[in-house]
Each structure stands twice: as C-alpha cells, then as structure tokens.
C-alpha positions as CSV (number, residue, x, y, z in Angstrom):
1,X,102.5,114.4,115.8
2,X,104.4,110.8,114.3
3,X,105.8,111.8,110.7
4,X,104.1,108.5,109.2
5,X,100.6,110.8,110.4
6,X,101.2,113.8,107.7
7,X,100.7,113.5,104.2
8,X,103.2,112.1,101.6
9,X,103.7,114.1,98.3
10,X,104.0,112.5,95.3
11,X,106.9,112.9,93.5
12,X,108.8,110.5,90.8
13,X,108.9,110.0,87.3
14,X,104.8,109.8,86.7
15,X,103.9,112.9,89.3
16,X,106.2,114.8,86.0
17,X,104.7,113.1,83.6
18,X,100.9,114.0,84.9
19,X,102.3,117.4,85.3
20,X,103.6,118.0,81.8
21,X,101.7,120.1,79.3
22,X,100.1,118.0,76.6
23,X,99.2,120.9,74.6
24,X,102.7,121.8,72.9
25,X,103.0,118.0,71.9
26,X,101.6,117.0,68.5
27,X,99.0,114.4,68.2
28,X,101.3,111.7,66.3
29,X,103.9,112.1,69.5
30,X,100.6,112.0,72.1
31,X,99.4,108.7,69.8
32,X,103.3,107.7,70.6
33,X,103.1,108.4,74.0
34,X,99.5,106.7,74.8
35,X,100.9,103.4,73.1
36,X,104.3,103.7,75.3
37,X,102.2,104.1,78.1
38,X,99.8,101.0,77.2
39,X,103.3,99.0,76.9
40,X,103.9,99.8,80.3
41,X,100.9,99.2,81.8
42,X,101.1,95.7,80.6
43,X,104.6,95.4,81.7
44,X,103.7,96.2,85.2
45,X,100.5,94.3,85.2
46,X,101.9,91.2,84.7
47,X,104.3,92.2,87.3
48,X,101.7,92.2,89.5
49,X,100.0,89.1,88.7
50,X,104.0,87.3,89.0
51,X,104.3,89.1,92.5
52,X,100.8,87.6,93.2
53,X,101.4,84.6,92.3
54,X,104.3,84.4,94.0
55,X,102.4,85.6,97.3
56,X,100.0,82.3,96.9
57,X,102.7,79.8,96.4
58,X,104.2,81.2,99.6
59,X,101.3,81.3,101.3
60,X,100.2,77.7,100.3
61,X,103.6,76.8,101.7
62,X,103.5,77.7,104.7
63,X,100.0,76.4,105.2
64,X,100.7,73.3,105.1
C-alpha cells in the first residue's frame, strides 16, 4: 500500500479552531470572532481570484 493511498488528517490552525468549544466564549467575543473570520475569508478569496487570474494570463501565454 503507496502512502499517498491512506487518508490525510487534518491538522493546522483551522482543524483547532473547528475543534474549540464555543460554549465558554461570550456572544460579544463569538460576534468578534464571526467578523474576524468574515475578514479572512475575503482576504483569501481574493487570493484566489489573484492566483486565478494569474493562472489565465499564463495560460493565454503560452497559447499563443
């Protein structure tokens, strides 16, 4: 059996933060955290749509 065939765990950063218990943390610092997290999601979306965009300019350039 090849390594790449068993499954990965996920760990990092966001595996803890879906792990961490929301019920000790009062709802002005969950309002916090929800608008922190909206902040980031932007953030990386827009990385996505630079990375994307840079994809299509290469691609165009080596098409032609």
């Amino acid at each position: 059996m090849d390594l790449d065939d068993l499954p990965r765990k996920k760990t990092g950063p966001l595996t803890d933060l879906e792990k961490e218990d929301l019920s000790t943390i009062s709802a002005d610092e969950l309002q916090e955290r929800v608008e922190r997290l909206e902040a980031e999601i932007g953030r990386t979306k827009q990385e996505i749509t630079s990375k994307q965009a840079s994809r299509a300019a290469a691609d165009a350039f080596f098409k032609s």
